[in-house]
MIMI-560193 format. One line per 8 residues: number of its first residue (from 1); their letters; for each residue y, z, x of N, C-alpha, C. Coordinates in Angstrom, 3 decimals, decimal comma. Each point is the difference from the previous one (the first is absolute). Layout:
<atoms>
NUM> A> Y Z X Y Z X Y Z X | ...
</atoms>
This chain:
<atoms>
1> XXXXXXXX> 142,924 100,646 43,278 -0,846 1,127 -0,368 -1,008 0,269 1,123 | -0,127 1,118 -0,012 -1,218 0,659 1,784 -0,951 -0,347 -0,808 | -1,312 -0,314 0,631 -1,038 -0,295 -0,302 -1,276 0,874 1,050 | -0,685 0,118 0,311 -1,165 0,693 0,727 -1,114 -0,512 -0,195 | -0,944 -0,028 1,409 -1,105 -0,855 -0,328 -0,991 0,196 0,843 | -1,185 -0,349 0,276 -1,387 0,741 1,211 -0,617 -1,205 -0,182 | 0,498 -0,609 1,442 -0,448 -1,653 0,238 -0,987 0,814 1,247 | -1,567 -0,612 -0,734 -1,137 -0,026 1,412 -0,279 -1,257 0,370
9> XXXXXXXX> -0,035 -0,047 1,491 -0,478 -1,228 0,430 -1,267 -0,148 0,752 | -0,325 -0,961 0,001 -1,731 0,219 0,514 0,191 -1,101 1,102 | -1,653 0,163 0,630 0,184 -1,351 1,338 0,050 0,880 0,810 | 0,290 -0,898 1,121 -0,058 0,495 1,693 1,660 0,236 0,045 | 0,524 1,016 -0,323 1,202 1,161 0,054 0,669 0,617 0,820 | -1,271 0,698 0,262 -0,109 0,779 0,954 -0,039 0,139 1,590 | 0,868 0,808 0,929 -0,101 -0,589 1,030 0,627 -1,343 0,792 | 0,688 -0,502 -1,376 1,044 -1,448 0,773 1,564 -0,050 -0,085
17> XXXXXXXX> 0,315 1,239 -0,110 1,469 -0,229 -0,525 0,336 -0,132 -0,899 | -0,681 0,667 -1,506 0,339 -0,470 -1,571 0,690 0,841 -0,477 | 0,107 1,649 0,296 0,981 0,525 -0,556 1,227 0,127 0,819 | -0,082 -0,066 1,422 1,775 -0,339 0,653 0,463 -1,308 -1,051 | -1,058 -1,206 -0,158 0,847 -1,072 -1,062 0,283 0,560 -1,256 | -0,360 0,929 -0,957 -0,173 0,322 -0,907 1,115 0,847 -0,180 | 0,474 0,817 0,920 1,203 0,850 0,427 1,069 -1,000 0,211 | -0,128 -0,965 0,488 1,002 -0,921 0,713 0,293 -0,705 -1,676
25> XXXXXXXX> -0,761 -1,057 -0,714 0,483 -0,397 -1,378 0,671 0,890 -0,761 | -0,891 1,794 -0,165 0,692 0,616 -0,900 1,338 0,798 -0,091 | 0,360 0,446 1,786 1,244 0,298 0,572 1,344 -1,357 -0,696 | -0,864 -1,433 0,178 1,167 -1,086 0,187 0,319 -0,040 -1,568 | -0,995 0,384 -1,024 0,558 -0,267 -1,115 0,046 0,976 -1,141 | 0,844 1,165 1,011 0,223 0,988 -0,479 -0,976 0,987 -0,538 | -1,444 0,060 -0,533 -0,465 1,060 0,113 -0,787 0,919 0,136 | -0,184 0,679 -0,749 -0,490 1,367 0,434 -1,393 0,361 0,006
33> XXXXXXXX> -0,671 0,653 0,675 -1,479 0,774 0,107 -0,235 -0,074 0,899 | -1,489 0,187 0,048 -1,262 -0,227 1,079 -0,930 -0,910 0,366 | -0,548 -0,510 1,022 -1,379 -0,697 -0,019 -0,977 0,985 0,640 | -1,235 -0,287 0,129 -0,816 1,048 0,791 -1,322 -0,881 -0,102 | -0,958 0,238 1,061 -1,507 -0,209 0,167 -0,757 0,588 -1,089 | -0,719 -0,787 -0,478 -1,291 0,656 -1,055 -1,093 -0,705 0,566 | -1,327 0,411 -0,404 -1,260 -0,183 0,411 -0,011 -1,582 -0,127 | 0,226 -0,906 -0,910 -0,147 -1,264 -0,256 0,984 -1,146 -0,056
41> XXXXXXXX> 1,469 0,951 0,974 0,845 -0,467 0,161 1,197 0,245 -0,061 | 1,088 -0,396 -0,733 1,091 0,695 0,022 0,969 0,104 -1,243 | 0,830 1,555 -0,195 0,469 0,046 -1,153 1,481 0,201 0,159 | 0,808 -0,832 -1,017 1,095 -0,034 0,221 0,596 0,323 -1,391 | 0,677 1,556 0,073 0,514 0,881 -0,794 2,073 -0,221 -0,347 | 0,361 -0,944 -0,624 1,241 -0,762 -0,082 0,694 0,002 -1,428 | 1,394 0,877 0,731 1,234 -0,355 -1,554 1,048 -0,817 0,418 | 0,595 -0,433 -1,088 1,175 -1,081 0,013 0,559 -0,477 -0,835
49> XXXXXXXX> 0,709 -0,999 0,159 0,770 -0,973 -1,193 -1,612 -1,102 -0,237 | 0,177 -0,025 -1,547 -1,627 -1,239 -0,475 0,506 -1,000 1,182 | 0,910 -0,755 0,171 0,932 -1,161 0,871 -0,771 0,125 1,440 | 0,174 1,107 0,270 -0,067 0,389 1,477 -1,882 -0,051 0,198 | -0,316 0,623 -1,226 -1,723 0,398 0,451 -0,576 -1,731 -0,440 | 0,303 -0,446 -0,537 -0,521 -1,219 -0,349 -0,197 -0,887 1,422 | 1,698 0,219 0,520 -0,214 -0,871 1,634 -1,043 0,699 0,685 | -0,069 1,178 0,129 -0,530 0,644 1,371 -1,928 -0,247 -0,197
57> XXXXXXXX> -0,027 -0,425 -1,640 -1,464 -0,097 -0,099 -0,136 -1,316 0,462 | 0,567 -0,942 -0,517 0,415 -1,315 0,602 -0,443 -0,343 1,661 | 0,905 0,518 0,417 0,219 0,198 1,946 -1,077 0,558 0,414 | -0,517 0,998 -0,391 -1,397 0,591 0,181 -1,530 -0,708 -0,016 | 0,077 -0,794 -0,971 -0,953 -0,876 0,052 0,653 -1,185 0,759 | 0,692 -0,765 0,226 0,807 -1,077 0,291 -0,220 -0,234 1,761 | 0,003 1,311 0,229 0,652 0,056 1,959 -0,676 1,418 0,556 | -1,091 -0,059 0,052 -0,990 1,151 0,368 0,140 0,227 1,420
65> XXXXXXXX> 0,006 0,994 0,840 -0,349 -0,425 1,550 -0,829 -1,047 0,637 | -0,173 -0,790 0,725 -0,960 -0,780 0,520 -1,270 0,280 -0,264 | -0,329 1,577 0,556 -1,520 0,119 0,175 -0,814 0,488 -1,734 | 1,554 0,254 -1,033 -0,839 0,565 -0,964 -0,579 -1,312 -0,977 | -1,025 0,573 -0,622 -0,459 -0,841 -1,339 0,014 1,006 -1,101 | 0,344 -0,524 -1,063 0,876 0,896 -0,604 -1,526 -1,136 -1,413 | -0,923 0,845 -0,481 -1,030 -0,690 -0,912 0,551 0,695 -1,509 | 0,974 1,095 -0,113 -0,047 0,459 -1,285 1,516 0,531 -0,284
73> XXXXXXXX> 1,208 0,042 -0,716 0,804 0,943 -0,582 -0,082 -0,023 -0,949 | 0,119 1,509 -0,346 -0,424 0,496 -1,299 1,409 0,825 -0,596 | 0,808 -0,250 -0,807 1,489 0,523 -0,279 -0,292 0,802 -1,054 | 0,278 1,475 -0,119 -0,209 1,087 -1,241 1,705 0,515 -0,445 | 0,294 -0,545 -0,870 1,426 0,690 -0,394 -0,660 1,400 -0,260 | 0,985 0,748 0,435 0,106 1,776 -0,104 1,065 0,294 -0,311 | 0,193 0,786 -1,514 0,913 0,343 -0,956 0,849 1,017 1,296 | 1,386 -0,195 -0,312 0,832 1,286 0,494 -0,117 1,261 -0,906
81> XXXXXXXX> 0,205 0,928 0,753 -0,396 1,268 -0,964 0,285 1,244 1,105 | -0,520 1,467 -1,203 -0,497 1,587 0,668 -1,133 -0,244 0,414 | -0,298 0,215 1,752 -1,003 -0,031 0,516 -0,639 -1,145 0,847 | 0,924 -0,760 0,008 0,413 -1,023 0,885 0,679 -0,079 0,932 | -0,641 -0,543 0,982 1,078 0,441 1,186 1,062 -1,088 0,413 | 1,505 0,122 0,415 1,065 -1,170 0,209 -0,216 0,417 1,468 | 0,802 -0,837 0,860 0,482 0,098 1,068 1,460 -0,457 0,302 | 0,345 0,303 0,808 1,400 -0,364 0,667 -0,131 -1,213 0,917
89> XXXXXXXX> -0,940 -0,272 0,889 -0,260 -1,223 0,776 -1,186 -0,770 -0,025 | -0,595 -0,346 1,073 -1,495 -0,713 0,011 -0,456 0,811 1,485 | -0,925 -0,144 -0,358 -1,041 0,897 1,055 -1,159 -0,726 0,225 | -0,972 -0,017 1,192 -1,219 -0,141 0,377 -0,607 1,402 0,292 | -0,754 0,227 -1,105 -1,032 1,140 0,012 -0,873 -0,025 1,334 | -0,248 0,700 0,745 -0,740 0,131 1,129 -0,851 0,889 0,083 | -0,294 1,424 -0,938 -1,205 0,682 -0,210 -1,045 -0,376 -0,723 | -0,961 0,508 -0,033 -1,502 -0,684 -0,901 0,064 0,353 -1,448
97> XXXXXXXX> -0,310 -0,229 -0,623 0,117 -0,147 -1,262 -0,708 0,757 -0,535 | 0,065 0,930 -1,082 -1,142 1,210 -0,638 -0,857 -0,834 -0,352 | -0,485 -1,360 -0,118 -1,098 -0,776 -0,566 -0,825 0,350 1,320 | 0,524 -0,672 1,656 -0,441 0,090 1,041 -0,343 1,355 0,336 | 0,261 1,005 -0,297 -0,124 1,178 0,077 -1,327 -0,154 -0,428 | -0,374 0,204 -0,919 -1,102 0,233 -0,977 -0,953 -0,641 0,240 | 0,044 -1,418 0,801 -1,007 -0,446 0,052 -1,538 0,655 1,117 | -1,203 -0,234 -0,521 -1,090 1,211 0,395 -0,023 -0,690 1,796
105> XXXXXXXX> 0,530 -1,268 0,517 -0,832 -0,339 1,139 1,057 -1,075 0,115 | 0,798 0,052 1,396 0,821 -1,086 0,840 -0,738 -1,123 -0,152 | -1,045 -0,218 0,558 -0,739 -1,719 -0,459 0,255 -0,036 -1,188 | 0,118 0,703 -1,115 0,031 -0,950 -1,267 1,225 -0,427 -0,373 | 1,423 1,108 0,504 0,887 -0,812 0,267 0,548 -1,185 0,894 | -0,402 0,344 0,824 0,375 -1,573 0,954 -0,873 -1,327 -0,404 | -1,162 0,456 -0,176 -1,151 -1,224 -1,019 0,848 -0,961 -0,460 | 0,987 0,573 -1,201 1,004 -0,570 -0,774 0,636 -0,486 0,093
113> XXXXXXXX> 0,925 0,591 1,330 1,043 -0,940 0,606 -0,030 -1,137 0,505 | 0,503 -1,207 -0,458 0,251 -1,434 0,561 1,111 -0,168 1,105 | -0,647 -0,156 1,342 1,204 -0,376 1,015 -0,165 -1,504 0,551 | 0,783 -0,106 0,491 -0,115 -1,832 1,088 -0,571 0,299 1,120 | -0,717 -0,807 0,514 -1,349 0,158 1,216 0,929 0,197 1,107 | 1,397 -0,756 0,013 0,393 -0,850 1,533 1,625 0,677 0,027 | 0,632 1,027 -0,379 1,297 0,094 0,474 0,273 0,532 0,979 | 1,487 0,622 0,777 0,213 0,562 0,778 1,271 0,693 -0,581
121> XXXXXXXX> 0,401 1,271 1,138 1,292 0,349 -0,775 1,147 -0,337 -0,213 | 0,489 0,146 -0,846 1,357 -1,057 -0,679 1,293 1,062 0,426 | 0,933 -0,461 0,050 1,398 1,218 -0,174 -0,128 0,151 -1,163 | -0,843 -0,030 -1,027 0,569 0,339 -1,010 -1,178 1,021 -0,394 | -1,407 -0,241 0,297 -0,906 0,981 0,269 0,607 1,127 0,787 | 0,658 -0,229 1,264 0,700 1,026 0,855 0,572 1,406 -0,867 | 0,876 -1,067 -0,887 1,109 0,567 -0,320 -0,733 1,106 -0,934 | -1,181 -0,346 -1,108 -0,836 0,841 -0,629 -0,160 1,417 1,009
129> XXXXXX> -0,875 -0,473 0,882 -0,307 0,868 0,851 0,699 1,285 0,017 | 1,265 -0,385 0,666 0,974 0,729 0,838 0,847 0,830 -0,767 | -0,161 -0,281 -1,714 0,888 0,334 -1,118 -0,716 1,075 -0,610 | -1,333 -0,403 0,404 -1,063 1,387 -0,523 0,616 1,450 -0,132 | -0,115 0,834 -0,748 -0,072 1,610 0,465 -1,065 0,931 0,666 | 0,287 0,098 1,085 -0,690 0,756 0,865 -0,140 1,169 0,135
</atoms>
């Protein structure tokens, strides 16, 4: 049975390679959605077999990138339905988010954000980069 779900993760996320991994678990075990940047970290928008989402929450906490710390997941089952959106694959969201939109002042978003003091770029940061829409 498909299941759907809006796993946020909190911690230092951001900036280390967490959604190329996040893409990389949910590609390997078949499925489907988005992850994307939010102000306090990161949200990961996911359907599947219960089988399949059970591992990938698993692996997710289990085998983080090096540089992330991962202090919170928070798992919301989300009913299938009208007005819900499916997808066909998995994606890394790369535009700002109507939350980020809205916010009155850039310092109060970045304020929020938790990064690691000491990295450098990864191929897998690269690969973010370069995948962007321009």
């Amino acid at each position: 049975m498909i299941e759907r779900q809006r796993i946020q993760v909190r911690g230092i996320v951001q900036g280390v390679g967490f959604r190329p991994f996040v893409y990389d678990l949910a590609t390997r075990a078949g499925l489907v959605g988005r992850v994307r940047n939010e102000a306090a970290g990161v949200t990961i928008e996911i359907e599947g077999e219960a089988a399949a989402l059970k591992a990938f929450t698993t692996a997710l906490a289990a085998g983080p990138p090096t540089l992330a710390v991962i202090e919170q997941i928070t798992v919301e089952s989300l009913p299938p339905g009208p007005g819900r959106r499916s997808w066909s694959d998995f994606s890394i969201a790369f535009r700002p988010t109507r939350m980020a939109n809205r916010m009155p002042s850039i310092n109060r978003l970045t304020s929020e954000i938790a990064t690691s003091s000491s990295i450098s770029v990864t191929p897998a940061l690269l690969l973010v980069f370069f995948m962007a829409p321009r």
